[in-house]
gemmi code that builds the backbone of each chain (N, CA, C; Angstrom):
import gemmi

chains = {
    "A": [
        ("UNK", (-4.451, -16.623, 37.871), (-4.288, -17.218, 36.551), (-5.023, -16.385, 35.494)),
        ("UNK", (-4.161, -16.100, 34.136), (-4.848, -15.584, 33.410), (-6.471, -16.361, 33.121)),
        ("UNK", (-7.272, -15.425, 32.568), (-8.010, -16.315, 31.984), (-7.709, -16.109, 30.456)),
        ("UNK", (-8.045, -16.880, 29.575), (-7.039, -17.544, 28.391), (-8.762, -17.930, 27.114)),
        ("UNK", (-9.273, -16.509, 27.263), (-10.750, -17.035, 26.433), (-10.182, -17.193, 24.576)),
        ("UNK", (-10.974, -17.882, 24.045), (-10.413, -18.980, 22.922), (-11.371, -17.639, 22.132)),
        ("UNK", (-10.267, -16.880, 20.544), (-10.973, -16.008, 20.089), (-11.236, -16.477, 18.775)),
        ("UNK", (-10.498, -17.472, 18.595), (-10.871, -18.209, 17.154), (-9.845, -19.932, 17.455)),
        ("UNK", (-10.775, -20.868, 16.109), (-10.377, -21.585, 16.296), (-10.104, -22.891, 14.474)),
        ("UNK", (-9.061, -23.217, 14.337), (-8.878, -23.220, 12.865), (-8.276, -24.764, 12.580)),
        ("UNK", (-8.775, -25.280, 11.078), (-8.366, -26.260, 11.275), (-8.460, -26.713, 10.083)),
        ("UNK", (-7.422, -27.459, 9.378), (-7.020, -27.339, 7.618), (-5.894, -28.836, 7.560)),
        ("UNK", (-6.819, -29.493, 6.434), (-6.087, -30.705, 6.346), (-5.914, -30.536, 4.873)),
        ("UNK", (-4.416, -30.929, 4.248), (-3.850, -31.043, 3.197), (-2.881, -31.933, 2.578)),
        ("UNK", (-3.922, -31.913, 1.456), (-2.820, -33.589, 0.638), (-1.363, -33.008, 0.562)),
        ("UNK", (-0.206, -33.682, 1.417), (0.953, -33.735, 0.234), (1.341, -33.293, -0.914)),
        ("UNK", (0.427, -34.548, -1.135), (1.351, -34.853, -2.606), (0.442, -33.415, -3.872)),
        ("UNK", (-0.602, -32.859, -3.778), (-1.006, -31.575, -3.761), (0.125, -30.676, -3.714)),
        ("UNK", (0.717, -30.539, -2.564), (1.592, -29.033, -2.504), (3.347, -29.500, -2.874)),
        ("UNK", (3.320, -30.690, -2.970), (4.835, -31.440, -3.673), (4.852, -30.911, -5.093)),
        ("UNK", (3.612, -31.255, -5.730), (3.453, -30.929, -7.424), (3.801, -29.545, -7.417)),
        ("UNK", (3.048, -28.622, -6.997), (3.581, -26.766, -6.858), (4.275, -26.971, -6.316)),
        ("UNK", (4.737, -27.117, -5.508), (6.339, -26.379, -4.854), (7.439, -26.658, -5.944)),
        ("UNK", (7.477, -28.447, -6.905), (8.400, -28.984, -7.490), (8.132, -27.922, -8.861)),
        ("UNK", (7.193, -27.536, -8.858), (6.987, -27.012, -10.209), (6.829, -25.184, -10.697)),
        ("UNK", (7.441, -24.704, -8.887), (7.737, -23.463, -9.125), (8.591, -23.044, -8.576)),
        ("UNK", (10.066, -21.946, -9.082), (11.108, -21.240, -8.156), (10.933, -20.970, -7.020)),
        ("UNK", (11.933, -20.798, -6.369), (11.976, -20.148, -5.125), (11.351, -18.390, -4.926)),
        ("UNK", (11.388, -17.601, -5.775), (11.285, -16.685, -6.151), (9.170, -16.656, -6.808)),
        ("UNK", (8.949, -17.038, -7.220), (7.563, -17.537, -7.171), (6.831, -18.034, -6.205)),
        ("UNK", (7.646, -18.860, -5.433), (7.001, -19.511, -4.205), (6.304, -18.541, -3.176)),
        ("UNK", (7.444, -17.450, -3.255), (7.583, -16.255, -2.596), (6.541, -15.923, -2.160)),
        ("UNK", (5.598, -15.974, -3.367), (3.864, -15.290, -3.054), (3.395, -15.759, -2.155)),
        ("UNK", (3.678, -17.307, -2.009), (2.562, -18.158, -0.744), (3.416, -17.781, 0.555)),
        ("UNK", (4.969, -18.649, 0.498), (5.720, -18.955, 1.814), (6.996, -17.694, 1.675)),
        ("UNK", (6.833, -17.320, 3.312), (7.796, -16.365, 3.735), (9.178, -17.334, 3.272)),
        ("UNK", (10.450, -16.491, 2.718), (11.790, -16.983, 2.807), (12.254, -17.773, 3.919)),
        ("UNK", (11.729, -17.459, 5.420), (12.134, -18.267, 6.539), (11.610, -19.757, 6.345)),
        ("UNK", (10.026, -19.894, 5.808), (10.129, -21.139, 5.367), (10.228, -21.572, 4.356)),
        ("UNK", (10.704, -21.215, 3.207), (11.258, -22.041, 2.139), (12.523, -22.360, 2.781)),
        ("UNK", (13.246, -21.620, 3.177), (14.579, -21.852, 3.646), (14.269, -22.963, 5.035)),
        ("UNK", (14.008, -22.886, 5.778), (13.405, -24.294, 6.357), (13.061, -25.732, 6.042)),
        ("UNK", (11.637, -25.467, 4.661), (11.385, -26.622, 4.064), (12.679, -26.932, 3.414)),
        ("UNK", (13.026, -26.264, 2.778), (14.517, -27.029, 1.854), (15.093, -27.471, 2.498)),
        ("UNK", (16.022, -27.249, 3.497), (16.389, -28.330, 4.604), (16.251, -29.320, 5.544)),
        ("UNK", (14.650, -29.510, 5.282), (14.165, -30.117, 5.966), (14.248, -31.392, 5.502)),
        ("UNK", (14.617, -32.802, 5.983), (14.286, -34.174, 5.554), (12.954, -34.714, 4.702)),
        ("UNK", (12.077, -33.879, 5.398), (10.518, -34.075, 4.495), (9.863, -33.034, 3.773)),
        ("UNK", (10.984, -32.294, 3.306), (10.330, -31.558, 2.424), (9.024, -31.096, 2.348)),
        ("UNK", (8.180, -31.803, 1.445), (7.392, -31.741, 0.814), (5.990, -31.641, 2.344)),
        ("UNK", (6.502, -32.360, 3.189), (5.541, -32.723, 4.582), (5.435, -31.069, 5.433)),
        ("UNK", (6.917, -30.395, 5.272), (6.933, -29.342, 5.780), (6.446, -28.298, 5.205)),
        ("UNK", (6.603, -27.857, 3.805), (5.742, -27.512, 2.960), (4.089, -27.316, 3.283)),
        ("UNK", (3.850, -28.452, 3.094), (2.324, -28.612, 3.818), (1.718, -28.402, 4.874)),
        ("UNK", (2.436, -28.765, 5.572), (2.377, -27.662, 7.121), (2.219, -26.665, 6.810)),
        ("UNK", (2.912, -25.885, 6.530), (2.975, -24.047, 6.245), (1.440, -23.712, 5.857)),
        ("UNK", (1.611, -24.489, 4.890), (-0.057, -24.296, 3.704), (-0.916, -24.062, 4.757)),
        ("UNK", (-1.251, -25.574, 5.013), (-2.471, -26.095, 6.212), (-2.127, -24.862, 6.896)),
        ("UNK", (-1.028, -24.085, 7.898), (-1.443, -23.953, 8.978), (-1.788, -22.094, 8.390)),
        ("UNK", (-1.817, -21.883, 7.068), (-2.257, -20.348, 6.507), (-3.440, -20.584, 6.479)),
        ("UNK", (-3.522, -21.700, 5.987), (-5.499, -21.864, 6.147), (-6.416, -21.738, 7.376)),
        ("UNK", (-5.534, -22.826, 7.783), (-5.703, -23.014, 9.692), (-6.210, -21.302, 10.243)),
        ("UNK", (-5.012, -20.293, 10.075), (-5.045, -19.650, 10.665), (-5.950, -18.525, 9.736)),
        ("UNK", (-5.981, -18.642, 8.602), (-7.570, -17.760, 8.128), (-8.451, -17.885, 8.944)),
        ("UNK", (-8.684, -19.309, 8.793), (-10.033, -19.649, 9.155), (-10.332, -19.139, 10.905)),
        ("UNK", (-9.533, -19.114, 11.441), (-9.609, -18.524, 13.390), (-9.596, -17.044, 12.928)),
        ("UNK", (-8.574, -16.537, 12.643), (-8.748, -15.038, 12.082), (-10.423, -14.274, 11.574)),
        ("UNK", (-11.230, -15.594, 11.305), (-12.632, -15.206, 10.786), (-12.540, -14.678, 9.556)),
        ("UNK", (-11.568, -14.139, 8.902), (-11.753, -13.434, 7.417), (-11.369, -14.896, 6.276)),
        ("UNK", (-10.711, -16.039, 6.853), (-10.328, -16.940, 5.931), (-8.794, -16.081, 5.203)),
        ("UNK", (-8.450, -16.429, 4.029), (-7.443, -15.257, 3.501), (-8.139, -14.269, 2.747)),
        ("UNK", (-9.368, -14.028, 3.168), (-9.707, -12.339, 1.828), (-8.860, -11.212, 2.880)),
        ("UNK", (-8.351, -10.673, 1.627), (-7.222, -9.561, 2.163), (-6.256, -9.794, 3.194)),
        ("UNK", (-5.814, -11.154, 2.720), (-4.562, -11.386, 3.497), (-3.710, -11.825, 2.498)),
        ("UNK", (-2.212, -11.475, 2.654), (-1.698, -12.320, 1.562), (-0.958, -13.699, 2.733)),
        ("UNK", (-1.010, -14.119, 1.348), (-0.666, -15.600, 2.025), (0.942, -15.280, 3.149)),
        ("UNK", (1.822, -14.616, 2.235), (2.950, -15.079, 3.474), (3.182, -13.513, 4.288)),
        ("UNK", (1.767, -13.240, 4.718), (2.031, -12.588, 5.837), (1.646, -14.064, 7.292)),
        ("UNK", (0.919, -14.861, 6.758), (1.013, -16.072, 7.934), (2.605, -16.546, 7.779)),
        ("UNK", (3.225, -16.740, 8.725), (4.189, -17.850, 8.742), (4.489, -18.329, 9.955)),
        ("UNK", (4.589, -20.214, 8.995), (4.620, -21.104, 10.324), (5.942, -21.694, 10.826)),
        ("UNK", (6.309, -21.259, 12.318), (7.954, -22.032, 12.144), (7.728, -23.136, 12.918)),
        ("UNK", (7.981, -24.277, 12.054), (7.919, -25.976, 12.727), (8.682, -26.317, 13.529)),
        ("UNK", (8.211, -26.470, 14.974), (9.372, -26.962, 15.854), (8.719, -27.954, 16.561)),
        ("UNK", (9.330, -29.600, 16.081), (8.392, -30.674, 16.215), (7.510, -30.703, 15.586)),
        ("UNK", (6.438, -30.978, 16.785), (5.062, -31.216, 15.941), (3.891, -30.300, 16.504)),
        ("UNK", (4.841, -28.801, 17.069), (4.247, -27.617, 17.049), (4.812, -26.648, 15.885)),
        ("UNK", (4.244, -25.951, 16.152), (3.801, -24.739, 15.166), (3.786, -23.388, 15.969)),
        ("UNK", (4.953, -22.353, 15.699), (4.924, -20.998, 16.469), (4.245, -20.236, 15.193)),
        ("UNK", (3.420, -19.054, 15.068), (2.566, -18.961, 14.545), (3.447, -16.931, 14.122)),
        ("UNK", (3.735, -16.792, 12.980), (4.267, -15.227, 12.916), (3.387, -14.445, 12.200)),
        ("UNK", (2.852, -13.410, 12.590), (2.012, -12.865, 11.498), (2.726, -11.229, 10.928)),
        ("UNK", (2.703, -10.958, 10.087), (2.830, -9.655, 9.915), (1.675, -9.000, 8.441)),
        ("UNK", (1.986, -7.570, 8.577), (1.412, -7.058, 7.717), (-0.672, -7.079, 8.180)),
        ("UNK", (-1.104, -7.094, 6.864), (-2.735, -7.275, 7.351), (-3.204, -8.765, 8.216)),
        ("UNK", (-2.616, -9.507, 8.225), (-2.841, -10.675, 9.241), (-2.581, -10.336, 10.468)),
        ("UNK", (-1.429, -9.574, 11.097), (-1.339, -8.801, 12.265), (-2.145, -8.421, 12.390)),
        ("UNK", (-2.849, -7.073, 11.561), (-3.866, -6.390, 12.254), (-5.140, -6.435, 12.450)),
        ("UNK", (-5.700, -7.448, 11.640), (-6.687, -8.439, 11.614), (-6.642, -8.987, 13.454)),
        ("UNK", (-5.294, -9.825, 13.684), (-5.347, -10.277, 14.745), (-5.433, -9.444, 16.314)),
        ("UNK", (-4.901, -8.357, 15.681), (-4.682, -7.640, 16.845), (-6.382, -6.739, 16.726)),
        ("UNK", (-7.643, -6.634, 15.882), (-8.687, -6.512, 15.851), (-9.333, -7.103, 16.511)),
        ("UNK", (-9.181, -8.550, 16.421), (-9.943, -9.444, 17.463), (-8.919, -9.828, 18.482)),
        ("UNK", (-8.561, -8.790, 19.091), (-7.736, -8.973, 20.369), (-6.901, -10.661, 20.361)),
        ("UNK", (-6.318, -11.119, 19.681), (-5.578, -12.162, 19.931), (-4.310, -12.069, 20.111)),
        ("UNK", (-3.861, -12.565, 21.065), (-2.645, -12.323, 21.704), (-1.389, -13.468, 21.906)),
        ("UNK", (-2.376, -14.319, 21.697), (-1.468, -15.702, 21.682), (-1.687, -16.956, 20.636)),
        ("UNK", (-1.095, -17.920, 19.712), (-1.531, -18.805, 19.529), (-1.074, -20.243, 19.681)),
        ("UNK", (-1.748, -20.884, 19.934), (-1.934, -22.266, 19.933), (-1.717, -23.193, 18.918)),
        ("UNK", (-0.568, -23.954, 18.704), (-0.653, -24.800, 16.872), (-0.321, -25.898, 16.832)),
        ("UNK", (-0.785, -26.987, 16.658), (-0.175, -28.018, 16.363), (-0.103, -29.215, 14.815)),
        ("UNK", (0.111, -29.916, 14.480), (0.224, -30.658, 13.734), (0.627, -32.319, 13.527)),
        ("UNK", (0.143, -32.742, 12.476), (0.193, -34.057, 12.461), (0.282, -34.888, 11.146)),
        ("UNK", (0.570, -35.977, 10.873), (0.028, -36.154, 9.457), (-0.495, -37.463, 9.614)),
        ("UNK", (-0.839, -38.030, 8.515), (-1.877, -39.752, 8.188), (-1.911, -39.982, 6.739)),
        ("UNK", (-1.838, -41.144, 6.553), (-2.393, -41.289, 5.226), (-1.703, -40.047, 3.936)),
        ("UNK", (-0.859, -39.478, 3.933), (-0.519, -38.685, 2.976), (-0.835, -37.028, 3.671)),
        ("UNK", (-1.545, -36.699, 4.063), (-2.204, -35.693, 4.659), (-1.423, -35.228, 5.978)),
        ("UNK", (-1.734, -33.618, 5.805), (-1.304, -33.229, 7.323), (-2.481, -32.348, 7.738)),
        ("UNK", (-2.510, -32.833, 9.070), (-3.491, -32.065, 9.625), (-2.971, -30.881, 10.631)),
        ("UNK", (-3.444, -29.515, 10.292), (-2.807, -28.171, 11.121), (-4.444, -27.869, 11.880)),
        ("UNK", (-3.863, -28.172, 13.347), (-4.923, -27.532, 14.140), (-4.432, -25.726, 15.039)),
        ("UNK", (-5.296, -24.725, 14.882), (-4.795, -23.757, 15.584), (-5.753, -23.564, 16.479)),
        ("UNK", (-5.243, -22.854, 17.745), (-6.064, -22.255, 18.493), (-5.947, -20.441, 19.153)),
        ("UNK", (-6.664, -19.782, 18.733), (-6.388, -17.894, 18.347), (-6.989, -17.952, 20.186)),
        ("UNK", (-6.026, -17.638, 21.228), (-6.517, -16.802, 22.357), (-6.211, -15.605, 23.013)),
    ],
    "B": [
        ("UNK", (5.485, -18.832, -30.437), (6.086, -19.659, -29.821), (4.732, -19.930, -28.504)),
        ("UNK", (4.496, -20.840, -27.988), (3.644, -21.032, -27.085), (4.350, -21.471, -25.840)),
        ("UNK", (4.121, -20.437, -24.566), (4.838, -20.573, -23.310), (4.016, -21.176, -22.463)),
        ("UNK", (4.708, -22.330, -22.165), (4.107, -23.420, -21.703), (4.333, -23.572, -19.567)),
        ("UNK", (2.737, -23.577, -19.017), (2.526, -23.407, -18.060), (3.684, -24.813, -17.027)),
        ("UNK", (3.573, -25.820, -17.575), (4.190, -26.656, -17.021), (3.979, -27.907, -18.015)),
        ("UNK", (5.256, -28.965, -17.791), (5.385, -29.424, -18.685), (4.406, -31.072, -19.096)),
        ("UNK", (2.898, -30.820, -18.251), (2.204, -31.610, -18.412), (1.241, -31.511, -19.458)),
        ("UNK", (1.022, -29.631, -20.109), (0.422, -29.314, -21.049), (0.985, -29.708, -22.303)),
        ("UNK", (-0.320, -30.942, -22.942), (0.018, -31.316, -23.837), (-0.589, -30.869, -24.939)),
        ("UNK", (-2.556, -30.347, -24.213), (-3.769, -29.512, -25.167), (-3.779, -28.419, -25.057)),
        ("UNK", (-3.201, -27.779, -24.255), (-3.289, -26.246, -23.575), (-3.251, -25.103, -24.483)),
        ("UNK", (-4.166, -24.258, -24.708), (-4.064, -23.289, -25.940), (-2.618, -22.857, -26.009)),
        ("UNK", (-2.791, -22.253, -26.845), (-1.087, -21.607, -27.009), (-1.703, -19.778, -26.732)),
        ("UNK", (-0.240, -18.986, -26.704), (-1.140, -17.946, -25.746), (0.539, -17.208, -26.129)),
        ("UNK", (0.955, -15.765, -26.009), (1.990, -15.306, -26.530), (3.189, -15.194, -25.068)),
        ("UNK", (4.139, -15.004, -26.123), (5.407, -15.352, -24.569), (5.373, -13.692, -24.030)),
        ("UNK", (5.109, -14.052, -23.077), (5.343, -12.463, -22.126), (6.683, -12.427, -20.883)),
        ("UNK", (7.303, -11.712, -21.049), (8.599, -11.530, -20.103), (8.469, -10.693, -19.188)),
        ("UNK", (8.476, -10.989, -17.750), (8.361, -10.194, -16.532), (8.260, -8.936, -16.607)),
        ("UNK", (9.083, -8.140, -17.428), (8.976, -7.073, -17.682), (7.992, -6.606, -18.513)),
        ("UNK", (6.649, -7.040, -18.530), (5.493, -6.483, -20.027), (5.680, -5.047, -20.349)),
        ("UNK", (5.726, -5.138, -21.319), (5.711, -3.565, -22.241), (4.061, -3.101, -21.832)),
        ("UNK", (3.787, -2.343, -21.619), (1.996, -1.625, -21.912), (2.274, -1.736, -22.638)),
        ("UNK", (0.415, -2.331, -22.935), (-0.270, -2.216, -24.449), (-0.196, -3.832, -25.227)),
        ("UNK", (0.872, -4.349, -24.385), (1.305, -5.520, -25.062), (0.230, -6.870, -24.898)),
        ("UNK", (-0.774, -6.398, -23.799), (-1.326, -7.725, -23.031), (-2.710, -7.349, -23.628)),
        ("UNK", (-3.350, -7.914, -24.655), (-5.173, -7.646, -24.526), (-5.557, -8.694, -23.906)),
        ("UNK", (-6.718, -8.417, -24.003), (-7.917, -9.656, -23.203), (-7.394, -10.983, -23.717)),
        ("UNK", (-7.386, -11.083, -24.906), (-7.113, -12.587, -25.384), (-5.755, -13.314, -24.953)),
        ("UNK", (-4.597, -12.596, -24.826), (-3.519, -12.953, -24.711), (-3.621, -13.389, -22.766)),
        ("UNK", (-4.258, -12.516, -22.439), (-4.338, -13.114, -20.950), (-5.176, -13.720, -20.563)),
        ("UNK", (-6.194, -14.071, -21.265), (-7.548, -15.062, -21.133), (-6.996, -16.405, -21.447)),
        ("UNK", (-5.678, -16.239, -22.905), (-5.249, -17.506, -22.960), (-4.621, -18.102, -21.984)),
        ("UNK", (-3.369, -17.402, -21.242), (-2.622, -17.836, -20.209), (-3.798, -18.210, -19.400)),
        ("UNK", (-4.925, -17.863, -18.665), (-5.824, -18.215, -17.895), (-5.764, -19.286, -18.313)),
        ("UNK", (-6.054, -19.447, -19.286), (-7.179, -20.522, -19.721), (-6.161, -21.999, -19.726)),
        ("UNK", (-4.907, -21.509, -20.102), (-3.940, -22.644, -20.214), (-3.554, -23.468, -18.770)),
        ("UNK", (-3.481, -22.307, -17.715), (-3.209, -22.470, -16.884), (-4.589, -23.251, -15.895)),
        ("UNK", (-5.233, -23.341, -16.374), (-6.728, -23.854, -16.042), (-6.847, -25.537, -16.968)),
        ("UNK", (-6.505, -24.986, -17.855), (-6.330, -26.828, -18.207), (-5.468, -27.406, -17.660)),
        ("UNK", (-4.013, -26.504, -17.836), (-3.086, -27.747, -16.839), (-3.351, -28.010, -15.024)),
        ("UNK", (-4.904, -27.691, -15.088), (-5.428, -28.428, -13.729), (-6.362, -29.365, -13.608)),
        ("UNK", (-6.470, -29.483, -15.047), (-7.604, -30.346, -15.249), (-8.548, -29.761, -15.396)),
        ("UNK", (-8.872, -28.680, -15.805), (-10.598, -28.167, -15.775), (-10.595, -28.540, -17.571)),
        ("UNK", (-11.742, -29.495, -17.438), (-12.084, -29.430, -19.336), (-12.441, -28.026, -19.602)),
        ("UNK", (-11.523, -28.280, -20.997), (-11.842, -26.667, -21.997), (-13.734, -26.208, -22.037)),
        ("UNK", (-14.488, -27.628, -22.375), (-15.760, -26.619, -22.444), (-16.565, -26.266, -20.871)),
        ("UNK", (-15.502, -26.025, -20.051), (-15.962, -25.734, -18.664), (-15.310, -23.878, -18.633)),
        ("UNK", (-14.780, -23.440, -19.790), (-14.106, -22.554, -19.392), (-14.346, -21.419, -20.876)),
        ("UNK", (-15.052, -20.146, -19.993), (-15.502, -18.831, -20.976), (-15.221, -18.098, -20.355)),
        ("UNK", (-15.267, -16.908, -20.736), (-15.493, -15.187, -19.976), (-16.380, -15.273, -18.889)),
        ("UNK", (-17.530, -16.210, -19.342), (-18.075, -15.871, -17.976), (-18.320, -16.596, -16.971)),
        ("UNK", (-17.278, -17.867, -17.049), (-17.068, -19.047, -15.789), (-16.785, -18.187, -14.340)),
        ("UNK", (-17.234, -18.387, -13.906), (-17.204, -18.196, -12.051), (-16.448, -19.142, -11.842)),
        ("UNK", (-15.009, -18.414, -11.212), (-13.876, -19.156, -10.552), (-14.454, -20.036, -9.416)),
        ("UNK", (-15.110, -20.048, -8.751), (-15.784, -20.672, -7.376), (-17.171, -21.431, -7.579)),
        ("UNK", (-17.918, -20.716, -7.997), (-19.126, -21.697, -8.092), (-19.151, -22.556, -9.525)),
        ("UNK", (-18.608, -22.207, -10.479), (-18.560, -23.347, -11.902), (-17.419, -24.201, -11.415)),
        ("UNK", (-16.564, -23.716, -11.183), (-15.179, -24.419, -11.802), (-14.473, -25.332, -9.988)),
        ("UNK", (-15.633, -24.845, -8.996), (-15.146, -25.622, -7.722), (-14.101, -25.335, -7.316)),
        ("UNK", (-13.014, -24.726, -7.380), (-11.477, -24.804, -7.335), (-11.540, -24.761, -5.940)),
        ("UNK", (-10.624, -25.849, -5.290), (-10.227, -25.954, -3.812), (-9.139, -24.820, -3.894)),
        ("UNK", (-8.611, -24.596, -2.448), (-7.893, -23.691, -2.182), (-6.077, -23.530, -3.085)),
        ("UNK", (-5.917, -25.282, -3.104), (-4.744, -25.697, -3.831), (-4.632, -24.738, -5.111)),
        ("UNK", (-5.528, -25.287, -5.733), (-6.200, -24.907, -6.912), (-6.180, -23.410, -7.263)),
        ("UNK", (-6.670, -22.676, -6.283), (-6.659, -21.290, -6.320), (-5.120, -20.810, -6.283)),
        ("UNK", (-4.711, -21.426, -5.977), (-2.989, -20.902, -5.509), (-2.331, -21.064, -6.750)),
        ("UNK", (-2.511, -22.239, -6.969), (-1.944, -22.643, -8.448), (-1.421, -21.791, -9.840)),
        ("UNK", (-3.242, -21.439, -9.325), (-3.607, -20.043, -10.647), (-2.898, -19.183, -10.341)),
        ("UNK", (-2.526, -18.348, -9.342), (-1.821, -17.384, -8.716), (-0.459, -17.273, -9.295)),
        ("UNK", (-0.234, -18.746, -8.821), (1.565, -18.652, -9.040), (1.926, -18.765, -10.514)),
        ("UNK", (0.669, -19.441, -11.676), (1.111, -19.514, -12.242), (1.114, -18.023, -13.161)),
        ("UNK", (0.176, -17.307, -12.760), (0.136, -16.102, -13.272), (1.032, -15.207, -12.898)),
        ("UNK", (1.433, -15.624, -11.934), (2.973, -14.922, -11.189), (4.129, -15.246, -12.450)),
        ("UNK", (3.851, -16.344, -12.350), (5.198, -16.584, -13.520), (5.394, -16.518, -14.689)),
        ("UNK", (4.269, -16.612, -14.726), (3.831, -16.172, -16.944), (3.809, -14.963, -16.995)),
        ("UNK", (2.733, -13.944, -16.209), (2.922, -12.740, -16.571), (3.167, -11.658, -15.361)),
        ("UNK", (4.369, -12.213, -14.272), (4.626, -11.208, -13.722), (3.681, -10.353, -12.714)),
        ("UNK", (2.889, -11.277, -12.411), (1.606, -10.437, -11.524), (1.270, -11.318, -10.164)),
        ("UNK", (1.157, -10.529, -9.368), (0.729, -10.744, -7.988), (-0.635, -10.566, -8.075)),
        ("UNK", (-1.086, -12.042, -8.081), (-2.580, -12.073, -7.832), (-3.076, -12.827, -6.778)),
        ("UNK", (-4.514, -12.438, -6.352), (-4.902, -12.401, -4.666), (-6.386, -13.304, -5.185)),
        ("UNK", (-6.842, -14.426, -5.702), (-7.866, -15.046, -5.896), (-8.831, -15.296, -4.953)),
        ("UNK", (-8.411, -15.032, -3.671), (-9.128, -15.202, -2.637), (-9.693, -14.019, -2.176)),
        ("UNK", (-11.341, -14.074, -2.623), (-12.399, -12.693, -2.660), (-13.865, -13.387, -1.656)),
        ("UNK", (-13.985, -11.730, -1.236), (-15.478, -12.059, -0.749), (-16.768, -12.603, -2.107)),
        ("UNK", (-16.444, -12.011, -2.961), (-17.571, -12.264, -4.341), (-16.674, -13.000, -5.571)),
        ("UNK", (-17.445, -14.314, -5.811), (-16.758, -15.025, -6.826), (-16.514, -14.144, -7.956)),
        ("UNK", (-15.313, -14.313, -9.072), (-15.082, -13.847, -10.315), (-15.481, -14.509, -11.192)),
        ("UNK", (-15.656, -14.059, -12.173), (-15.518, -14.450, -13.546), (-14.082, -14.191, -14.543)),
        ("UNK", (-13.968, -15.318, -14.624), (-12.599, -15.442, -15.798), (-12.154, -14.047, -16.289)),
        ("UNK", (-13.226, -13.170, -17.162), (-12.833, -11.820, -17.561), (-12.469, -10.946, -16.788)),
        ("UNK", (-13.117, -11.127, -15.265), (-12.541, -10.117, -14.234), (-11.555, -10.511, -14.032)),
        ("UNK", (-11.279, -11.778, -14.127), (-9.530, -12.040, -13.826), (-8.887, -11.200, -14.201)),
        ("UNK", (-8.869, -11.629, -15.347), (-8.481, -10.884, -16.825), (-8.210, -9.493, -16.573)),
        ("UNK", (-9.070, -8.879, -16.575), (-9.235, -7.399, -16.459), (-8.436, -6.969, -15.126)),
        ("UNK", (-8.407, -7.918, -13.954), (-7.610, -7.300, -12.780), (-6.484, -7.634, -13.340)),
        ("UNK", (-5.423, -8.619, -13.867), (-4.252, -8.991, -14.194), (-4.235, -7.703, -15.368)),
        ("UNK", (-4.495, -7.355, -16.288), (-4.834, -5.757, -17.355), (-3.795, -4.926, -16.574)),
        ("UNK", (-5.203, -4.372, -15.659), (-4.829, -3.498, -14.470), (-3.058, -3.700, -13.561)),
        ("UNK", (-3.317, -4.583, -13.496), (-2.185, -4.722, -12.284), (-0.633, -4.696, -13.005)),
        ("UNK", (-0.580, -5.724, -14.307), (0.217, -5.307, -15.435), (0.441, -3.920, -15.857)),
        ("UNK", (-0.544, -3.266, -15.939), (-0.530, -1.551, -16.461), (-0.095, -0.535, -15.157)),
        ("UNK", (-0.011, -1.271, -14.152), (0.157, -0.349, -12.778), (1.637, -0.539, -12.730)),
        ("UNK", (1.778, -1.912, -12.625), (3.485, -1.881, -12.551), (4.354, -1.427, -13.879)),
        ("UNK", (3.873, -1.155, -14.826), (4.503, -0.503, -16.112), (4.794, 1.105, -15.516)),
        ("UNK", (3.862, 1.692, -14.924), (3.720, 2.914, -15.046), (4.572, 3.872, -13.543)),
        ("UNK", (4.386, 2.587, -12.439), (4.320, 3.156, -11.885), (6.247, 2.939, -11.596)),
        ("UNK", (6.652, 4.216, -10.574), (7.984, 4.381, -10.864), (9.252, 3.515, -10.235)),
        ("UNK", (10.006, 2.717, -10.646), (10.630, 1.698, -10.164), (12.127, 2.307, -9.376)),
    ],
}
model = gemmi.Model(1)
for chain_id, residues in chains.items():
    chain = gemmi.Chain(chain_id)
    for i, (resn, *xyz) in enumerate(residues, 1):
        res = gemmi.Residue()
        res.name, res.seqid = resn, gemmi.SeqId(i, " ")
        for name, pos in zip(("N", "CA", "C"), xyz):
            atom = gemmi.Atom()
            atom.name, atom.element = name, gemmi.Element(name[0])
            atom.pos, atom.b_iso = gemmi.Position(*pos), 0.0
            res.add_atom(atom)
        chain.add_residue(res)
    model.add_chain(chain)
structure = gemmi.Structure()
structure.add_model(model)
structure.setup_entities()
């Protein structure tokens, strides 16, 4: 069995109704800066919008924060999160790749949830 | 004409209309201190919380939301890709002065 040592570990809870106001209040083409096209094009089809949205957010934070740099010198949509259920496959490119591939991480771990208005993105970098 | 950050600004300085495409030369300090600054009220930060030399992080608190906000909205007013998320807090004028810069880079540089 591999052994499977844990190289970071991340975890980012976000209001809704927070990332409903920006998303409603900027193009697709603006958005651009935060979320890769795969997930705007996702969230827009998605039934909960605004829930999926937030996911993405949470899980860029999420995954700063395991990465150890947080986002300095990352741009935001080199994280992207593709929601399947109430996991999270985790894509990185650009300086978030190589960040990751610095601290040897090879796999990640993601899940999600929400409460009260809020979603909570837990990651795990092994 | 005053280009308005979103349509909740009702006090928001007024600040000059800039089109994706900025001309150099067209943007001084004031004209992009205003958009800052507008774009900073329509988050709620009271006006006398906000100078040249407010520290984005330690005066003004801005959660991460918050930080993004500013981003996009500076994305959309004046055409700039900005990265607010630093090892060393800014001050408003360094904003300023990096949005200058980054405006004057994409003027020049060859499309």
């Amino acid at each position: 069995m591999v052994d499977q040592y844990i190289r970071g570990l991340g975890l980012d809870i976000t209001p809704i109704n927070r990332i409903a106001q920006l998303v409603d209040r900027y193009d697709s083409e603006t958005l651009n800066l935060l979320f890769t096209v795969n997930e705007i094009d996702h969230c827009q089809s998605a039934n909960n919008s605004h829930q999926y949205y937030a996911v993405c957010f949470a899980t860029k934070e999420a995954v700063g924060k395991a990465l150890g740099t947080g986002l300095v010198g990352i741009d935001w949509n080199e994280i992207e999160a593709e929601i399947i259920s109430h996991n999270i496959i985790i894509h990185l490119y650009g300086k978030a790749r190589l960040q990751a591939k610095r601290r040897e991480i090879q796999k990640w771990l993601a899940n999600w949830c929400n409460w009260d208005q809020h979603v909570l993105v837990h990651v795990l970098a092994l | 004409m005053c280009q308005q950050i979103d349509s909740r600004q009702e006090n928001s300085s007024s600040c000059s209309p800039v089109e994706s495409g900025v001309e150099s030369g067209c943007q001084n300090t004031c004209s992009v201190m205003d958009t800052l600054k507008s774009i900073l009220l329509s988050l709620g930060i009271p006006e006398e919380s906000i100078s040249e030399d407010t520290l984005l992080h330690r005066d003004l608190q801005l959660d991460s939301v918050e930080a993004v906000e500013i981003a996009l909205g500076l994305k959309r007013t004046l055409g700039v890709n900005m990265k607010l998320e630093s090892r060393q807090d800014m001050t408003l004028a360094q904003i300023c002065n990096t949005v200058k810069y980054a405006i004057a880079q994409s003027t020049t540089s060859p499309t």
